[in-house]
Backbone as CSV, one residue per row, in Angstrom:
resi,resn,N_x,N_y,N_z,CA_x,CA_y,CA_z,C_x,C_y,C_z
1,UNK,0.847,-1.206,0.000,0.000,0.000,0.000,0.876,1.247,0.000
2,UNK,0.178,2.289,-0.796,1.338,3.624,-0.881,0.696,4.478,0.089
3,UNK,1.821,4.798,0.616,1.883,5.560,2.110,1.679,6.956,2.139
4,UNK,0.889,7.876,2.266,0.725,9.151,2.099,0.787,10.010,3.089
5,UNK,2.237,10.454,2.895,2.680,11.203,4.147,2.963,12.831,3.916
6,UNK,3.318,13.520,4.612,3.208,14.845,4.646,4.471,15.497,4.468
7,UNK,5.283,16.546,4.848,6.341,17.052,4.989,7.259,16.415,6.096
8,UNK,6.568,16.150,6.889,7.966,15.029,8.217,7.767,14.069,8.192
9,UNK,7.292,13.423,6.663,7.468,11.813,6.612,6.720,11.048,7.080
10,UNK,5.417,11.082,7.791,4.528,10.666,8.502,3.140,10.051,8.225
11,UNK,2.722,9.856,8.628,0.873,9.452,7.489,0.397,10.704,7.412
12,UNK,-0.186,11.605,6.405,-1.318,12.163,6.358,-2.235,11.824,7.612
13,UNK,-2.444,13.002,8.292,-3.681,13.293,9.376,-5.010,14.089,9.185
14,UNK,-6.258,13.433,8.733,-7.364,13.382,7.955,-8.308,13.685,9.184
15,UNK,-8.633,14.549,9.082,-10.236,15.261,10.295,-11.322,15.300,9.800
16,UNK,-12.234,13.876,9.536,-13.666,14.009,8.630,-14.543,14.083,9.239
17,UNK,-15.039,15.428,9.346,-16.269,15.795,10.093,-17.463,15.667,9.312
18,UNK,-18.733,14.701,9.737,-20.011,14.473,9.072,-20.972,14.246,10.082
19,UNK,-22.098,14.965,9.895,-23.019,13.810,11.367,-24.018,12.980,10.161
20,UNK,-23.231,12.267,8.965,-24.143,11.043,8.632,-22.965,9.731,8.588
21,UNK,-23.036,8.999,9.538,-22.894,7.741,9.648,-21.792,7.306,8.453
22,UNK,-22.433,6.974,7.692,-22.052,6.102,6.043,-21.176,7.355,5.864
23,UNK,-21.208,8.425,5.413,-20.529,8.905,5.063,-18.745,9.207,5.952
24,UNK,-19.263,9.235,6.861,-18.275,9.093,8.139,-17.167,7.646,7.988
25,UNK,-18.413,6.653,7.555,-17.621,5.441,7.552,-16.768,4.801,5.998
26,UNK,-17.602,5.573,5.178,-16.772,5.394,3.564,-15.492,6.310,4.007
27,UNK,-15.595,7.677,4.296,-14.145,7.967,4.007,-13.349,7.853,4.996
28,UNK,-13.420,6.861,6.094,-12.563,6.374,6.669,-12.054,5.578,6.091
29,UNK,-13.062,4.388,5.707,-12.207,3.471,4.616,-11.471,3.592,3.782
30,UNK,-11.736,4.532,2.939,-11.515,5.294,1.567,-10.462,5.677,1.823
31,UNK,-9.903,6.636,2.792,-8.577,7.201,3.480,-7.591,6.761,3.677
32,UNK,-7.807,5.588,4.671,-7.386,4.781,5.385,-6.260,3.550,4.170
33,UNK,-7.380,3.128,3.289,-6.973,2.558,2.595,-5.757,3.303,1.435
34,UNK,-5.762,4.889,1.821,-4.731,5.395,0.899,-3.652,5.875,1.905
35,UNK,-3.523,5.162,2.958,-2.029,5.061,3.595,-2.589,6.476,4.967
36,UNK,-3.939,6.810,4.958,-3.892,8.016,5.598,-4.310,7.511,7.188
37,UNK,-4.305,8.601,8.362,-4.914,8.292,9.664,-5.597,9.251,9.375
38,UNK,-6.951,8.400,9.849,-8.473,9.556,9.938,-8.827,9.206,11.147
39,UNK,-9.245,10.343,11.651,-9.916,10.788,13.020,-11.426,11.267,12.340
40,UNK,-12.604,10.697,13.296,-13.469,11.323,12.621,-14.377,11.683,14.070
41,UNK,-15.507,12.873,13.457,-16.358,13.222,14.462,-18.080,13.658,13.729
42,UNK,-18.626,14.283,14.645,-19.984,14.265,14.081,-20.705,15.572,13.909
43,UNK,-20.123,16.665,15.334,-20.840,17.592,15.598,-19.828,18.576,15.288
44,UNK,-20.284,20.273,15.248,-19.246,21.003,15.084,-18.695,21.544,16.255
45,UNK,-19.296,20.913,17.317,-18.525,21.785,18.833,-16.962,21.041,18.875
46,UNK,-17.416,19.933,18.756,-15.819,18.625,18.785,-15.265,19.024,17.396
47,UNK,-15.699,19.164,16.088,-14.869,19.388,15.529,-13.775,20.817,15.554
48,UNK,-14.646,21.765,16.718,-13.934,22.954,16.287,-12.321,22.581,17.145
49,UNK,-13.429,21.943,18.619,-11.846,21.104,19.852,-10.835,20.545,19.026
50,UNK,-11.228,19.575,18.211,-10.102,18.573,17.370,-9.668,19.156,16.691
51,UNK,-9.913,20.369,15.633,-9.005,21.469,14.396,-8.431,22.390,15.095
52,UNK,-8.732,23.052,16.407,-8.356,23.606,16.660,-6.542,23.641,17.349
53,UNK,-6.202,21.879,17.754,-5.545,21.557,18.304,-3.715,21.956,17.108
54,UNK,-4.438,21.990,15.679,-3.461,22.333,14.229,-2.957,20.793,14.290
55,UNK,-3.507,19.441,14.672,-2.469,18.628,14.792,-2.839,17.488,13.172
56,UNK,-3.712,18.297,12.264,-3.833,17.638,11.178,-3.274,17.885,9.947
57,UNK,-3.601,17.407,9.253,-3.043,18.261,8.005,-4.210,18.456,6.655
58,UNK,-5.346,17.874,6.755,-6.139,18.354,6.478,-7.798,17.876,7.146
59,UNK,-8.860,19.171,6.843,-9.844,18.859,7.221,-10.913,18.694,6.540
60,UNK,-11.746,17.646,6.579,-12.828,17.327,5.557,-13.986,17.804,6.602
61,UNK,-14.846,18.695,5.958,-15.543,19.536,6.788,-16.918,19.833,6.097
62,UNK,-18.341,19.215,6.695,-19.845,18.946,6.462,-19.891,20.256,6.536
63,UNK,-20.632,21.100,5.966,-21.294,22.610,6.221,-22.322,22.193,7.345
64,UNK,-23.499,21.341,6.902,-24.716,21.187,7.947,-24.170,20.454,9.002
65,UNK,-24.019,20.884,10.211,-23.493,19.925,10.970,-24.679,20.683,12.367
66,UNK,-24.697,19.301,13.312,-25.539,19.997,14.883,-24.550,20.232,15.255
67,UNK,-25.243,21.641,16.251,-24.239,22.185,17.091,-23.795,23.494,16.900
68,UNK,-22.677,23.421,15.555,-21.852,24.160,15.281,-22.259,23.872,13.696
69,UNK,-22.218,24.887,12.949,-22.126,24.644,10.996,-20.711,24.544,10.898
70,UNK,-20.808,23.764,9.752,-19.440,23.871,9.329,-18.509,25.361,9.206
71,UNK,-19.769,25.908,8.390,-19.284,28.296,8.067,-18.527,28.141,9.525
72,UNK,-19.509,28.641,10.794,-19.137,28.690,11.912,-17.919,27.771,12.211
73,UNK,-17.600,26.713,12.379,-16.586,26.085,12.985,-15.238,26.679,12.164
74,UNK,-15.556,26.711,10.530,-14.174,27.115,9.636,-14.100,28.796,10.152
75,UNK,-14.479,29.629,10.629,-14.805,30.614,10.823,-13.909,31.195,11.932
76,UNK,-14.016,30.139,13.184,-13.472,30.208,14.091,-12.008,29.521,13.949
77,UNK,-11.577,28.559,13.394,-10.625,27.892,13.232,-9.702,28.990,12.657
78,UNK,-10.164,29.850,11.514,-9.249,31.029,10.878,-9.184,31.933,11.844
79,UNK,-10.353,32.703,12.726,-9.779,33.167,13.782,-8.999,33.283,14.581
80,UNK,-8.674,31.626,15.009,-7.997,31.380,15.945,-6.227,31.410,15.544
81,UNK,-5.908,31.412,14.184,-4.992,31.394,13.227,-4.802,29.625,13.315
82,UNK,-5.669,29.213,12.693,-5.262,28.103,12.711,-5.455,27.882,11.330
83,UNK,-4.606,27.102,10.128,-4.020,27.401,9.056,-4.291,26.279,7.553
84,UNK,-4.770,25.019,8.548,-4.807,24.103,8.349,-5.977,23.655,6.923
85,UNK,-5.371,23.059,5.960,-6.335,23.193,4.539,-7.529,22.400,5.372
86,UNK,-8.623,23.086,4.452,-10.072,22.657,4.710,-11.060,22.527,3.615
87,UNK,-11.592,21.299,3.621,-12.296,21.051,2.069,-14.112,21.204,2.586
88,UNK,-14.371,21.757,2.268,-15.960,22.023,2.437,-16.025,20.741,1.812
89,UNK,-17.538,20.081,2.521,-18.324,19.127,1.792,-19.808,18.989,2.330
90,UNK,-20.380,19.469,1.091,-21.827,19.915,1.255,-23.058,19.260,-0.436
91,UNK,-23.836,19.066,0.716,-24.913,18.708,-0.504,-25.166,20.266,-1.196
92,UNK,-25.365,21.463,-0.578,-25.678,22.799,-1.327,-24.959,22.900,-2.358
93,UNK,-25.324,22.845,-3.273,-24.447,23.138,-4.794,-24.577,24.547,-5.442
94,UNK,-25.311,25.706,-4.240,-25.099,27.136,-4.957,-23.528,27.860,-4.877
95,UNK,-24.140,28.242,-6.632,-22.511,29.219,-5.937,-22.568,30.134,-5.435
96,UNK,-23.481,30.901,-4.521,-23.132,31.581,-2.972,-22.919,30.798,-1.993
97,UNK,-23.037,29.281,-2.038,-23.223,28.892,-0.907,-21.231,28.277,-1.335
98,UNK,-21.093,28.324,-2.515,-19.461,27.998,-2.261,-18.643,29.161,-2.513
99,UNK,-18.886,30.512,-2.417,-18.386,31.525,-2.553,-18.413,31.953,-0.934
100,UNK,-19.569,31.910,-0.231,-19.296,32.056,0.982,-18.429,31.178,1.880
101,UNK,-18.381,29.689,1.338,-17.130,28.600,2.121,-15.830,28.988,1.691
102,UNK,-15.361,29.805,0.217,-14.258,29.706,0.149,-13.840,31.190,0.700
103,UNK,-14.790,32.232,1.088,-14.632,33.735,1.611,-14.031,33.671,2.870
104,UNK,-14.697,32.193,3.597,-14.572,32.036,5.274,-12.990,31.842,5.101
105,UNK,-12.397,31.303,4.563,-11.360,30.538,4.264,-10.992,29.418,3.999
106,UNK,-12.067,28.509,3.176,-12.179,27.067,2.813,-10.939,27.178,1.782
107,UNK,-10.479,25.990,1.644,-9.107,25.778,0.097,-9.699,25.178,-0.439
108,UNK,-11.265,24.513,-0.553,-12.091,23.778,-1.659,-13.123,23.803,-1.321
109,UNK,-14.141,23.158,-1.753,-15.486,22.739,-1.967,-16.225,21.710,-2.721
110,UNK,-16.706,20.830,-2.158,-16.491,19.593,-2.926,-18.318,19.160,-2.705
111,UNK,-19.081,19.109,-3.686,-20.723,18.992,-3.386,-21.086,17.713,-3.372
112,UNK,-21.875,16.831,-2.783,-22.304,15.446,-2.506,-23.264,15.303,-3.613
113,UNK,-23.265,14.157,-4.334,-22.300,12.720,-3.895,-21.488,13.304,-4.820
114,UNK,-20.447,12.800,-3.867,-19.193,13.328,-4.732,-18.408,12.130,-5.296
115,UNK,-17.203,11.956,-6.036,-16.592,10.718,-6.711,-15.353,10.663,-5.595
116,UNK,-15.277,9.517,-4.798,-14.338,9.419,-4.012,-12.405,9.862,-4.476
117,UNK,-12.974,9.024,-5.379,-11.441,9.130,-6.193,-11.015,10.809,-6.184
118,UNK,-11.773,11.692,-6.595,-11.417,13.105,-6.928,-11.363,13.859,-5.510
119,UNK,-12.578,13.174,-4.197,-11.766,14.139,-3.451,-10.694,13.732,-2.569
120,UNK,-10.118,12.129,-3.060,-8.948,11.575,-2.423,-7.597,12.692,-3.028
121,UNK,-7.860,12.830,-4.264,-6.759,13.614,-5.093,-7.152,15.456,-4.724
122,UNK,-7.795,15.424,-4.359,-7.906,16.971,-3.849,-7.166,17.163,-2.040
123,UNK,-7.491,15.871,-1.521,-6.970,16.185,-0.009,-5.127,15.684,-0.578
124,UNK,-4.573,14.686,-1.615,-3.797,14.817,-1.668,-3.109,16.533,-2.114
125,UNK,-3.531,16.798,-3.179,-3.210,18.147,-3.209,-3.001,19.520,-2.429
126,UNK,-4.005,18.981,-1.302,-3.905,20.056,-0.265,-2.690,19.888,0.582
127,UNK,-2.479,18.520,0.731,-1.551,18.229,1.612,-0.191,18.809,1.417
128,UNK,-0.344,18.638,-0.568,1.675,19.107,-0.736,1.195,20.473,-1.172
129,UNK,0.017,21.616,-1.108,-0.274,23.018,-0.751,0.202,23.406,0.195
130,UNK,-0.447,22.079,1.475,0.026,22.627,3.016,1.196,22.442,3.375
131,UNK,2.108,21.720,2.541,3.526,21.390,3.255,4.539,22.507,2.198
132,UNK,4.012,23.535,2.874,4.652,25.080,2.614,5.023,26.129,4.062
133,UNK,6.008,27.058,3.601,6.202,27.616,5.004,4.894,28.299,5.609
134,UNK,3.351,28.434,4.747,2.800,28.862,5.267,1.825,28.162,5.852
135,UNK,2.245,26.656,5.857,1.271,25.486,6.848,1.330,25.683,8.337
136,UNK,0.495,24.991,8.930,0.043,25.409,10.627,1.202,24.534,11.300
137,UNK,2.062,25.426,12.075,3.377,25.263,12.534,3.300,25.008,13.838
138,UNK,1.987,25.748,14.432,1.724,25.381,16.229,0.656,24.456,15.959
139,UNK,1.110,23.406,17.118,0.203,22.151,18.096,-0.171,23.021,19.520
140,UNK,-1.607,23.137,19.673,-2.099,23.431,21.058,-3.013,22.106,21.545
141,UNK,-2.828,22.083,22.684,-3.153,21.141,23.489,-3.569,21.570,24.840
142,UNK,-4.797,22.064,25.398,-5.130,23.487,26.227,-4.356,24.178,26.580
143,UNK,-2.966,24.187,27.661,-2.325,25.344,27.655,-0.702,24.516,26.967
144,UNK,-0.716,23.869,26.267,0.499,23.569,25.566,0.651,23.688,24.620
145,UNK,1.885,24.401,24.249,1.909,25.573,22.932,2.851,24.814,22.277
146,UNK,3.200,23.942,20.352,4.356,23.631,20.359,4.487,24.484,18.801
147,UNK,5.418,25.005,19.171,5.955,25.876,17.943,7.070,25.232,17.269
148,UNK,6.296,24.662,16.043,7.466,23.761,15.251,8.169,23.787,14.390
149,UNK,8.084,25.192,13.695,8.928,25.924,12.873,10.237,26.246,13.887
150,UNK,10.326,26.859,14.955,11.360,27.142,16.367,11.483,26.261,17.181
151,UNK,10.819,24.755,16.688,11.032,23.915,18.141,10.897,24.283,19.300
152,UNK,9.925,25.000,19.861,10.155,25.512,21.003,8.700,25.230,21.491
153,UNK,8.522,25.208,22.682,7.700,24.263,23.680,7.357,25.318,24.574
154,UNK,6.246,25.579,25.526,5.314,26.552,26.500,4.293,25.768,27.145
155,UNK,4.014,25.785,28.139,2.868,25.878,28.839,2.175,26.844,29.819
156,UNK,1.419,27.317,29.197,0.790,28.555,29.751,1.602,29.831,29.356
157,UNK,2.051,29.806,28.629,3.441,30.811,27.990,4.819,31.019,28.945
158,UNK,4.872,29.611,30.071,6.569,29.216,30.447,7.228,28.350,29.701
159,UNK,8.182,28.769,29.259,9.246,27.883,27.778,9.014,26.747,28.730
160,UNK,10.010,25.337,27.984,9.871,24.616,28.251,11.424,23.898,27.293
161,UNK,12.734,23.594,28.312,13.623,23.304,27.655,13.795,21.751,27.061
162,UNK,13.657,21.239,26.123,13.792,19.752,25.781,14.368,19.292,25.152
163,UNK,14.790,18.259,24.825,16.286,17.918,24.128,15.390,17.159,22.618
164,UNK,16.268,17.040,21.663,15.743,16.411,21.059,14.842,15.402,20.724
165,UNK,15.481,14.495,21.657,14.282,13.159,21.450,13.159,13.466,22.620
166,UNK,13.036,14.469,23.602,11.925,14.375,24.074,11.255,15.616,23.389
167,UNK,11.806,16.572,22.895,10.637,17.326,21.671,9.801,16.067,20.857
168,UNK,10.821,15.702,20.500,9.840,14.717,18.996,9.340,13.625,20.076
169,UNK,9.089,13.040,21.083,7.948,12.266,22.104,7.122,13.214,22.229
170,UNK,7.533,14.252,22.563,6.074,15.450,22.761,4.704,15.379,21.602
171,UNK,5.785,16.015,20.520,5.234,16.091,19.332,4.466,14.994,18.876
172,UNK,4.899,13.536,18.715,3.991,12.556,18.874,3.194,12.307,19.362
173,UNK,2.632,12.319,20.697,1.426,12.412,21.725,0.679,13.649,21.790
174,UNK,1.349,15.382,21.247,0.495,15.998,21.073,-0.410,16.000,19.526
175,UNK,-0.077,15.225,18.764,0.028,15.376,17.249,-1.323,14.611,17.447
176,UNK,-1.674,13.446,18.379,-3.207,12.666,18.608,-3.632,12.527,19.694
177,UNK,-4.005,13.737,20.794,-4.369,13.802,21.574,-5.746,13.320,22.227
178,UNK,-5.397,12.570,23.059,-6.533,11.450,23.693,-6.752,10.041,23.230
179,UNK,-5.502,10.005,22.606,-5.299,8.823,21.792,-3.932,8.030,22.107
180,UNK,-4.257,6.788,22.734,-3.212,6.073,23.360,-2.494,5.734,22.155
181,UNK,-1.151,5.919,22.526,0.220,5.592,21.472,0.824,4.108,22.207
182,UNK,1.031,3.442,21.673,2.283,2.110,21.984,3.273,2.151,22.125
183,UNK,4.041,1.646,22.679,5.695,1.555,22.528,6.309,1.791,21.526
184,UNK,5.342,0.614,20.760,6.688,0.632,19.341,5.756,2.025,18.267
185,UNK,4.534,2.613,18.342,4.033,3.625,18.022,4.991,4.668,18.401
186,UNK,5.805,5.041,19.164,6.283,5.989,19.814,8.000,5.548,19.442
187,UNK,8.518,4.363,19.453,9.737,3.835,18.889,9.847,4.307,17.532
188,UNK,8.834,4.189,16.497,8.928,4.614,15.437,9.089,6.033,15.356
189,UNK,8.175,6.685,15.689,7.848,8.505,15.641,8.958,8.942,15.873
190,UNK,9.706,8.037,16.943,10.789,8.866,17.663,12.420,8.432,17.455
191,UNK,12.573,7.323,17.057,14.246,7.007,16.936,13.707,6.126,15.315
192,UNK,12.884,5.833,14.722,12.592,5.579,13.228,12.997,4.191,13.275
193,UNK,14.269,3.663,12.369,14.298,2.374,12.273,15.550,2.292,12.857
194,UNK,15.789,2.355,13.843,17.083,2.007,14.600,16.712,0.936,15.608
195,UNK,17.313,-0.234,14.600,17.312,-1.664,15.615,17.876,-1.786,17.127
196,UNK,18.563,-0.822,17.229,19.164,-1.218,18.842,18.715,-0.636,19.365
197,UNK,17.387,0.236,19.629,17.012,1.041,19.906,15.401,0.084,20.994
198,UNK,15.777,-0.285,22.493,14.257,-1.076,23.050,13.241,-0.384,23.732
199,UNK,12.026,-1.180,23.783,10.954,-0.207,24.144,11.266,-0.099,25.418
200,UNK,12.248,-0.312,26.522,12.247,0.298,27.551,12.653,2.045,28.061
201,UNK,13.292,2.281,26.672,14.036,3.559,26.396,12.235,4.345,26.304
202,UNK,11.561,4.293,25.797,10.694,4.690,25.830,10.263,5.457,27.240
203,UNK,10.249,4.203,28.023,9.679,4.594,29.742,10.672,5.477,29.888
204,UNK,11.939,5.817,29.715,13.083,6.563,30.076,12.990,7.679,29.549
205,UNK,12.583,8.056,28.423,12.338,9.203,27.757,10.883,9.723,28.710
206,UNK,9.765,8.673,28.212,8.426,9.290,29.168,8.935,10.309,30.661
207,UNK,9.266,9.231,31.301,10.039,9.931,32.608,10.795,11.294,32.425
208,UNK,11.903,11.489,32.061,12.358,12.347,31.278,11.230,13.953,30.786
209,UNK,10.812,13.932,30.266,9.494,14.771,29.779,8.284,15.127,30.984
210,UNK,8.049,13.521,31.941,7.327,14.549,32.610,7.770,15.023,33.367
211,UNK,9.131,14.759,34.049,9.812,16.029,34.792,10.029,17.226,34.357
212,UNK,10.185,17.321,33.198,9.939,18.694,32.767,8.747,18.978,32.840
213,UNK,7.840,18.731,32.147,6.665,19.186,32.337,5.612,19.978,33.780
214,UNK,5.947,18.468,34.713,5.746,18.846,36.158,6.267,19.698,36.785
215,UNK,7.565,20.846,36.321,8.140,21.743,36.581,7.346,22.750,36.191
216,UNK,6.673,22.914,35.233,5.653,23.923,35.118,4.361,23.889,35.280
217,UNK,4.024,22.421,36.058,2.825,22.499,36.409,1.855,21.520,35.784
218,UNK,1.924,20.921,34.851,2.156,20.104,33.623,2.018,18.685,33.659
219,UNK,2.190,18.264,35.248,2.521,17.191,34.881,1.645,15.892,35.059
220,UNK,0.637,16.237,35.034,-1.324,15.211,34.804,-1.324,15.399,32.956
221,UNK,-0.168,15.627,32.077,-0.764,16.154,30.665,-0.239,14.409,30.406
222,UNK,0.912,13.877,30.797,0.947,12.387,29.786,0.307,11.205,30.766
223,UNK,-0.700,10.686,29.956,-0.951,9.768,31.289,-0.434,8.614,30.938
224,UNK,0.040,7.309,31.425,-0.036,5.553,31.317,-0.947,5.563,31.441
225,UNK,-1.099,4.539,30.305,-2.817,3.950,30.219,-1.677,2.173,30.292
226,UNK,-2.015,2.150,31.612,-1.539,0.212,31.540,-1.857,-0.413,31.358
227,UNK,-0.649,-1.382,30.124,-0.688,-1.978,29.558,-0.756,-2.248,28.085
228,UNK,-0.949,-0.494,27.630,-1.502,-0.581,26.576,-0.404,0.932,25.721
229,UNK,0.449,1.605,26.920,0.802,3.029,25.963,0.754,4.102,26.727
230,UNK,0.505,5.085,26.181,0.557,6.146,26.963,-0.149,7.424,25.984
231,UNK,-0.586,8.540,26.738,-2.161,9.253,26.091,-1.439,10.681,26.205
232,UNK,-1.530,11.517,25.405,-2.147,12.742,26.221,-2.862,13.308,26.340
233,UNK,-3.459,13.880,27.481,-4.517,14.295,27.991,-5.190,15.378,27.137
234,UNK,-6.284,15.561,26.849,-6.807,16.838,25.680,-7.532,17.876,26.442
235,UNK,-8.147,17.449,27.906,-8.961,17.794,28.176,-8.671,19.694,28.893
């Protein structure tokens, strides 16, 4: 299977917001099956939480959604400077109604039923759009700031000094927040294919990080989930 990754080599990170079911569940498949990780949700209050975090690289985004509209959620997401390509997907096929998605700051518009194939090749396109200096460079994670153009790390706006390999552990657990990572999930992200490299180093690094962290207060953000990895906290 061909692997569709982004600018740091990684899977494509896919945010498909729908509150219909089937549709939710085709382009997971659909995605999934093109090398991508999809996160998906239903309403626009969670989708604005999950885009807002910048930890994707693109967002597939329902206009009609409960809660929150899609307008509204993309609305706020540009507010917030958050940078991240966003493909409208809407049964409305007026063109005010896609002149107003691409005004908010949509990078497409794509009207239902749509041909899977074309908007697989449109989120690819966005992806090597977004892997430009003007793609979304900060990960927030409520008060954790990671600025990844400067490598540089905050909580609550106190720096946060980290060495290499525990930046890129950060970056991994903030990149899918509330989402337990594995050993060897986190072996990969973080030392790649280096055979001598065991998952106990892992616990050593974890440790490592949350002492820093717990220095600023920080330190309930990585939890063990035993037996299974380790999370960070979104909440």
């Amino acid at each position: 299977m061909l692997r569709v990754v982004n600018h740091e080599n990684t899977p494509v990170r896919v945010l498909v917001v729908d509150d219909e079911a089937g549709v939710r569940t085709a382009l997971r498949r659909g995605l999934s099956a093109e090398g991508m990780e999809v996160t998906v949700c239903s309403e626009g209050h969670e989708a604005l939480r999950q885009g807002a975090t910048g930890s994707f690289d693109v967002i597939l985004l329902d206009v009609l959604l409960p809660g929150l509209s899609g307008y509204r959620v993309l609305e706020r997401l540009r507010h917030r400077g958050i940078h991240t390509p966003v493909l409208l997907v809407s049964a409305k096929d007026g063109e005010f109604d896609q002149a107003d998605g691409l005004d908010l700051g949509a990078d497409g518009y794509v009207v239902k039923p749509f041909s899977f194939v074309v908007l697989a090749a449109q989120v690819r396109a966005l992806v090597r759009r977004g892997d430009t200096p003007a793609r979304q460079d900060s990960l927030r994670v409520g008060e954790l700031e990671i600025d990844r153009s400067g490598r540089k790390v905050s909580w609550a706006g106190d720096p946060i000094a980290l060495s290499p390999r525990e930046y890129k552990l950060l970056v991994a657990l903030a990149s899918r927040p509330g989402t337990v990572l594995t050993k060897e999930d986190l072996l990969q992200a973080v030392w790649g294919n280096d055979q001598e490299v065991t998952r106990n180093v892992v616990e050593v690094y974890v440790g490592y990080l949350r002492r820093k962290l717990d220095a600023v207060g920080a330190g309930e953000l990585v939890e063990t989930v035993r037996g299974h990895g380790y999370r960070m906290n979104d909440a």
